[in-house]
N, CA, C and O atoms as CSV, one atom per row, in Angstrom:
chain,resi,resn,atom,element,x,y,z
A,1,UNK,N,N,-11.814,-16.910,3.206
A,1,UNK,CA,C,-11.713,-15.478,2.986
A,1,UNK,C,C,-12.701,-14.737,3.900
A,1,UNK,O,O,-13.788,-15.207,4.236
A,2,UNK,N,N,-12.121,-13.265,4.355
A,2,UNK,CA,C,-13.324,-13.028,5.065
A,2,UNK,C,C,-13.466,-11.706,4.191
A,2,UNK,O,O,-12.909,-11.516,3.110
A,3,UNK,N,N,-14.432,-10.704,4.949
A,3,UNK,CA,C,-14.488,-9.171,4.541
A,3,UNK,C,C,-14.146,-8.534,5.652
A,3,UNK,O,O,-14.330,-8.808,6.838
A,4,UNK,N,N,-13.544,-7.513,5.036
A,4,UNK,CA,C,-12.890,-6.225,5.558
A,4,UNK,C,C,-14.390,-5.537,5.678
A,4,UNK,O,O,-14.904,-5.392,4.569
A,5,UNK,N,N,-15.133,-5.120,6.689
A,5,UNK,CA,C,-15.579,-4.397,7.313
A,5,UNK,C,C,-15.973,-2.987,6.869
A,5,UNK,O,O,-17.082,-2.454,6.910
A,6,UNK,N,N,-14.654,-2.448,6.381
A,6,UNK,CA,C,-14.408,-1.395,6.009
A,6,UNK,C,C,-15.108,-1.152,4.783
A,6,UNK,O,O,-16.305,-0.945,4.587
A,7,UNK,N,N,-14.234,-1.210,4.074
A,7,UNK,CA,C,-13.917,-1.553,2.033
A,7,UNK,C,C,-14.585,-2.743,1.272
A,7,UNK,O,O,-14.732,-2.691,0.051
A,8,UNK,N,N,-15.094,-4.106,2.214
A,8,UNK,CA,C,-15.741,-4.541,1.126
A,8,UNK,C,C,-14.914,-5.797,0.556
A,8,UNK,O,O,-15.387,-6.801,0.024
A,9,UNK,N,N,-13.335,-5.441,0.839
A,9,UNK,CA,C,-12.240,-6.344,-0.212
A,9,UNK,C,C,-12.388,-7.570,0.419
A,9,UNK,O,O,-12.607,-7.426,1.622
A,10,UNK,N,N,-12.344,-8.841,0.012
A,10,UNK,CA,C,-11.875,-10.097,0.391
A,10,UNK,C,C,-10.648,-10.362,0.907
A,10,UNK,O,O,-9.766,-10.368,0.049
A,11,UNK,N,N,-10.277,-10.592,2.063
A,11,UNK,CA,C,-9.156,-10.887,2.747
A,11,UNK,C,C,-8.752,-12.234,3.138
A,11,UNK,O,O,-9.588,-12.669,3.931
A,12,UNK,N,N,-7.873,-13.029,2.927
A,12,UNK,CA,C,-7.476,-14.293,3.344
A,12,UNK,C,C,-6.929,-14.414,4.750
A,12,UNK,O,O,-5.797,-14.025,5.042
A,13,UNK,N,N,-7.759,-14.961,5.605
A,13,UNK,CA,C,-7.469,-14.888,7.660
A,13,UNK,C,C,-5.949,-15.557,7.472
A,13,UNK,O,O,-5.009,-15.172,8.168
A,14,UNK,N,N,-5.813,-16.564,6.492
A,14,UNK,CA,C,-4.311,-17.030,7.105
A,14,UNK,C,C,-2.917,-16.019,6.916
A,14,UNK,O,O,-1.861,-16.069,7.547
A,15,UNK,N,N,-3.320,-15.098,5.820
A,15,UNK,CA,C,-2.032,-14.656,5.419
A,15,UNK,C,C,-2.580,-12.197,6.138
A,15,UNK,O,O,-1.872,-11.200,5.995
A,16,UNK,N,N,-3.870,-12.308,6.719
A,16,UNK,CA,C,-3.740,-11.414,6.592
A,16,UNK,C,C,-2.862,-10.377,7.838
A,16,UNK,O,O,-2.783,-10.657,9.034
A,17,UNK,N,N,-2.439,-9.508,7.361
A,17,UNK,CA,C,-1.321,-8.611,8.337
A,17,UNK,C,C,-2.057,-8.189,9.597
A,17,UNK,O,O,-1.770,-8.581,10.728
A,18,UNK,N,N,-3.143,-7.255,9.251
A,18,UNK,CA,C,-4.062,-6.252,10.106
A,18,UNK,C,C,-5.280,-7.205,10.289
A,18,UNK,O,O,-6.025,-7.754,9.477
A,19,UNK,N,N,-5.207,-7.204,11.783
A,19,UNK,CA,C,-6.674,-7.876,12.536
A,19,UNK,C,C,-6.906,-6.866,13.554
A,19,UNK,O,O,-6.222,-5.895,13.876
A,20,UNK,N,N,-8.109,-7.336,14.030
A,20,UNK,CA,C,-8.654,-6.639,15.528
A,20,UNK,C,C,-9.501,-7.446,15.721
A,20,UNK,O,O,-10.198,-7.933,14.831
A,21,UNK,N,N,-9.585,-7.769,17.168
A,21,UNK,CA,C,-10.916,-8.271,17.802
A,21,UNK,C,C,-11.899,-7.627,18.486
A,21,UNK,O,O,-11.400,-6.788,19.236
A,22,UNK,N,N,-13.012,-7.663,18.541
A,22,UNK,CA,C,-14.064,-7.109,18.912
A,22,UNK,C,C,-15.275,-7.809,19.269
A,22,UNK,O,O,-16.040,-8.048,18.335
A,23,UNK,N,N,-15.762,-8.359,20.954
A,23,UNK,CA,C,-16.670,-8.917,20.980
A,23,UNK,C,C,-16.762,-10.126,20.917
A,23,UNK,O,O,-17.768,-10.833,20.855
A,24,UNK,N,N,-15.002,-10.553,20.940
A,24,UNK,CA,C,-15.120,-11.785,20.783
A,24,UNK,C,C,-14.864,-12.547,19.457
A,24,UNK,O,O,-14.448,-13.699,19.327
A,25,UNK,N,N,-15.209,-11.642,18.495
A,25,UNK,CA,C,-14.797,-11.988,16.391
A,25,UNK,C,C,-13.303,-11.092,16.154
A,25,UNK,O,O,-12.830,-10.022,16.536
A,26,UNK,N,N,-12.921,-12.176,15.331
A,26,UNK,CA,C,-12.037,-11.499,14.999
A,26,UNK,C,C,-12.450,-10.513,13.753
A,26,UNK,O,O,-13.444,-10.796,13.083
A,27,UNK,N,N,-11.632,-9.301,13.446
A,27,UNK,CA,C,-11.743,-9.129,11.914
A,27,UNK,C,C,-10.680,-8.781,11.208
A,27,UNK,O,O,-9.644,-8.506,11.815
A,28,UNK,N,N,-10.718,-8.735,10.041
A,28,UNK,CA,C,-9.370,-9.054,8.694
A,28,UNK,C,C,-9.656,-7.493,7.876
A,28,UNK,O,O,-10.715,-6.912,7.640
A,29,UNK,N,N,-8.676,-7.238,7.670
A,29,UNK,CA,C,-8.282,-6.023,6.727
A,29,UNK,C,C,-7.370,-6.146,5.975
A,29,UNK,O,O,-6.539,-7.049,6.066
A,30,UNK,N,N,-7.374,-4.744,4.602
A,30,UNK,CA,C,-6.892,-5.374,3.644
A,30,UNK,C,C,-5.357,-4.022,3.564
A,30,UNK,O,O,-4.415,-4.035,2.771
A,31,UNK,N,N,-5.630,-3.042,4.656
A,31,UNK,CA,C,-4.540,-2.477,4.953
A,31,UNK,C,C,-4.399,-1.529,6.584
A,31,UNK,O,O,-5.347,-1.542,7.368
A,32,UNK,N,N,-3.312,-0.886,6.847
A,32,UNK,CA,C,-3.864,-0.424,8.016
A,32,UNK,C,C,-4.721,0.835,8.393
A,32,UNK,O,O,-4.912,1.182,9.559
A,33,UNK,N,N,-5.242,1.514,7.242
A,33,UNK,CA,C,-5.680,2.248,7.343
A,33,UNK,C,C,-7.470,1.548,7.876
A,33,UNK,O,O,-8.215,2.018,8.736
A,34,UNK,N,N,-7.630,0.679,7.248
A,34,UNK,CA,C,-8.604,0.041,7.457
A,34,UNK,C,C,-8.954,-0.166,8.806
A,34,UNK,O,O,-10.004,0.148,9.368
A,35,UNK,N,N,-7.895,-0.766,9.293
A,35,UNK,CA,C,-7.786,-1.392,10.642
A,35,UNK,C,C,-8.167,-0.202,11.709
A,35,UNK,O,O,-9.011,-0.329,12.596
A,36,UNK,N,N,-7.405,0.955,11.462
A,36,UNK,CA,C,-7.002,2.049,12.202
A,36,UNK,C,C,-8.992,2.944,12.537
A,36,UNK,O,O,-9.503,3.388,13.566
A,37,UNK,N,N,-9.582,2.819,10.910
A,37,UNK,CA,C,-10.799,3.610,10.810
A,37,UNK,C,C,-11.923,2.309,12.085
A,37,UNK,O,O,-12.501,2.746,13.080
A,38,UNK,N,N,-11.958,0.731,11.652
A,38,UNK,CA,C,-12.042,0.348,12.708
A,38,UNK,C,C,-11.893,0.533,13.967
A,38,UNK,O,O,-12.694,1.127,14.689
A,39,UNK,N,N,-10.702,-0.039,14.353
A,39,UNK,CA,C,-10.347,0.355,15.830
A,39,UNK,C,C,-10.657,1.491,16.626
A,39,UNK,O,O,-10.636,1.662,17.845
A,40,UNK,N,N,-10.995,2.345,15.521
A,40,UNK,CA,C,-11.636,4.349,16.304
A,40,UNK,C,C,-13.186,4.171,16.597
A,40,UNK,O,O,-13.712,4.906,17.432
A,41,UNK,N,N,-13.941,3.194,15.915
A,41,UNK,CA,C,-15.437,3.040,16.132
A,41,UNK,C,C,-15.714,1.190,15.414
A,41,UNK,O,O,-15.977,0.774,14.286
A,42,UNK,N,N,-15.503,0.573,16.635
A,42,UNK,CA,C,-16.018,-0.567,15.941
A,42,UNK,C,C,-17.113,-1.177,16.145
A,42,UNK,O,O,-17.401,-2.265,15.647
A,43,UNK,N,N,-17.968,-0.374,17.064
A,43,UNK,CA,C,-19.531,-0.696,17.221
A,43,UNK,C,C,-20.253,-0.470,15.975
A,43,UNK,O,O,-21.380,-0.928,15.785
A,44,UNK,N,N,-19.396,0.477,14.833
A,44,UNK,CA,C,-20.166,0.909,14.199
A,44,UNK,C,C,-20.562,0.267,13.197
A,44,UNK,O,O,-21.672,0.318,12.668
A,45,UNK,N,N,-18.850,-0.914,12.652
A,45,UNK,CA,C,-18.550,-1.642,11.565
A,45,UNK,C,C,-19.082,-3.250,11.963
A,45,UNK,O,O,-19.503,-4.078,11.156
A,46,UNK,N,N,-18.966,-3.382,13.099
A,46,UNK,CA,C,-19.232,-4.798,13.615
A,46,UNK,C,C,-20.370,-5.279,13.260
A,46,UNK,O,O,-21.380,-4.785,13.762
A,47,UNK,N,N,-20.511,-6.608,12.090
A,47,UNK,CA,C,-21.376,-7.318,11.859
A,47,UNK,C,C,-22.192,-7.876,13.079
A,47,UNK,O,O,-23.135,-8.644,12.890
């Protein structure tokens, strides 16, 4: 399971819909809104 970045939620990498990479990591979301607030600033969210 990973975390969504965003929200906090637990996401499963095998089954999840919305990814992005950044830096080389991938990351998992738990919808696309998630993905979308990512992808606009992900220096900001990036572990």
């Amino acid at each position: 399971m990973a975390k969504d970045p965003i929200c906090g939620m637990m996401v499963d990498e095998k089954t999840a819909k919305w990814t992005s990479d950044y830096n080389g990591k991938k990351y998992y979301f738990c919808n696309e809104k998630c993905k979308i607030t990512f992808d606009k600033n992900p220096k900001r969210f990036a572990v």
